[in-house]
C-alpha positions as a printed NumPy array, in Angstrom:
array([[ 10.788, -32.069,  26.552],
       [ 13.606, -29.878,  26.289],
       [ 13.881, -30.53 ,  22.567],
       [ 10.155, -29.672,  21.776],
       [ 10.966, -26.464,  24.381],
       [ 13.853, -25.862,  21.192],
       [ 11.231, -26.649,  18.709],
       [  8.546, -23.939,  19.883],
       [ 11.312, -21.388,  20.592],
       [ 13.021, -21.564,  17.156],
       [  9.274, -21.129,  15.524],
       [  8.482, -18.298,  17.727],
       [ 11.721, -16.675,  16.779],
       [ 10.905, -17.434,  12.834],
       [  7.704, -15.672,  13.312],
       [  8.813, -12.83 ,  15.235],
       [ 11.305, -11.938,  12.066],
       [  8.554, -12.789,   9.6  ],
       [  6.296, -10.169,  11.371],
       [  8.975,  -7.366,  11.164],
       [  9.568,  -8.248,   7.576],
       [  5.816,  -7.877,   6.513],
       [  6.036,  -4.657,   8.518],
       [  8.754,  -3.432,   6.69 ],
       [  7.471,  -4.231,   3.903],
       [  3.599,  -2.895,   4.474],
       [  6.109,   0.703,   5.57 ],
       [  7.52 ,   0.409,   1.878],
       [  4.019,  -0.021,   0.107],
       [  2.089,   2.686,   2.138],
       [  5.049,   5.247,   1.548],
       [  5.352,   4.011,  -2.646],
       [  1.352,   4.147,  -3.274],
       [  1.168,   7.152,  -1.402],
       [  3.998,   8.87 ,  -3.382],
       [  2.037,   7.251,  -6.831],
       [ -1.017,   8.838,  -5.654],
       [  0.169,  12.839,  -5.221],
       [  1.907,  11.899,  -8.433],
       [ -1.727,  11.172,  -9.727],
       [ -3.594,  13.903,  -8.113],
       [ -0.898,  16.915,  -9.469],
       [ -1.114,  15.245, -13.045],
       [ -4.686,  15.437, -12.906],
       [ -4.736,  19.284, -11.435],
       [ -2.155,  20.038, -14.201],
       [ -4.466,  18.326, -17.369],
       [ -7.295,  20.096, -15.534],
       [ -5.417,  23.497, -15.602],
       [ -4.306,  22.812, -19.099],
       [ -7.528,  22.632, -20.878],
       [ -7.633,  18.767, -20.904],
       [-10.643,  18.708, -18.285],
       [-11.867,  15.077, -20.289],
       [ -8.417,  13.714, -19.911],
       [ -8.13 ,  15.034, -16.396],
       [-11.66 ,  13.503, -15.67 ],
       [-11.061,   9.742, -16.901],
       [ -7.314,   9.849, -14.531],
       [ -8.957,  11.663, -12.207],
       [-12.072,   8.472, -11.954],
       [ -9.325,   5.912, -12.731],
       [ -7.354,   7.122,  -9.851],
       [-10.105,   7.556,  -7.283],
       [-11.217,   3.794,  -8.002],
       [ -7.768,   2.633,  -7.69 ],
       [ -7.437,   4.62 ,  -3.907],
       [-10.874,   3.278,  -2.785],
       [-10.264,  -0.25 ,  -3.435],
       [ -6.725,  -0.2  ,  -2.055],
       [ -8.111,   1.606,   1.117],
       [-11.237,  -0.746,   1.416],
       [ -9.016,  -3.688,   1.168],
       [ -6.766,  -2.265,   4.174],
       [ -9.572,  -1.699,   5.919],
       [-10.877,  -5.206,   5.589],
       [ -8.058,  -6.733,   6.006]])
């Protein structure tokens, strides 16, 4: 008994540290994509305010896709 009681403990333990790790590394993802996306949205304000409006358009869509899918899937999942 006091063997499984080891068992369970060292598993519990495992997925306690797993847990912070996928936190950490959800923290990391949020902050990059959210970095990549002002990135994004000031190159398309620039192209816009540069007399590319078509260029600034297609980034602009592209971009807009790529942020509602990511924040569908978070809120999904």
């Amino acid at each position: 008994m006091a063997q499984m009681d080891r068992l369970d403990e060292r598993h519990f333990k495992w997925a306690m540290e797993q847990a912070k790790r996928d936190e950490s590394t959800n923290k990391w993802t949020l902050a990059i994509g959210g970095v990549l996306a002002a990135c994004g949205l000031v190159a398309v304000t620039y192209l816009a305010a540069s007399e590319h409006a078509i260029v600034a358009a297609i980034l602009g869509t592209f971009l807009a896709t790529i942020l509602a899918v990511v924040v569908g899937n978070r809120a999904i999942g």
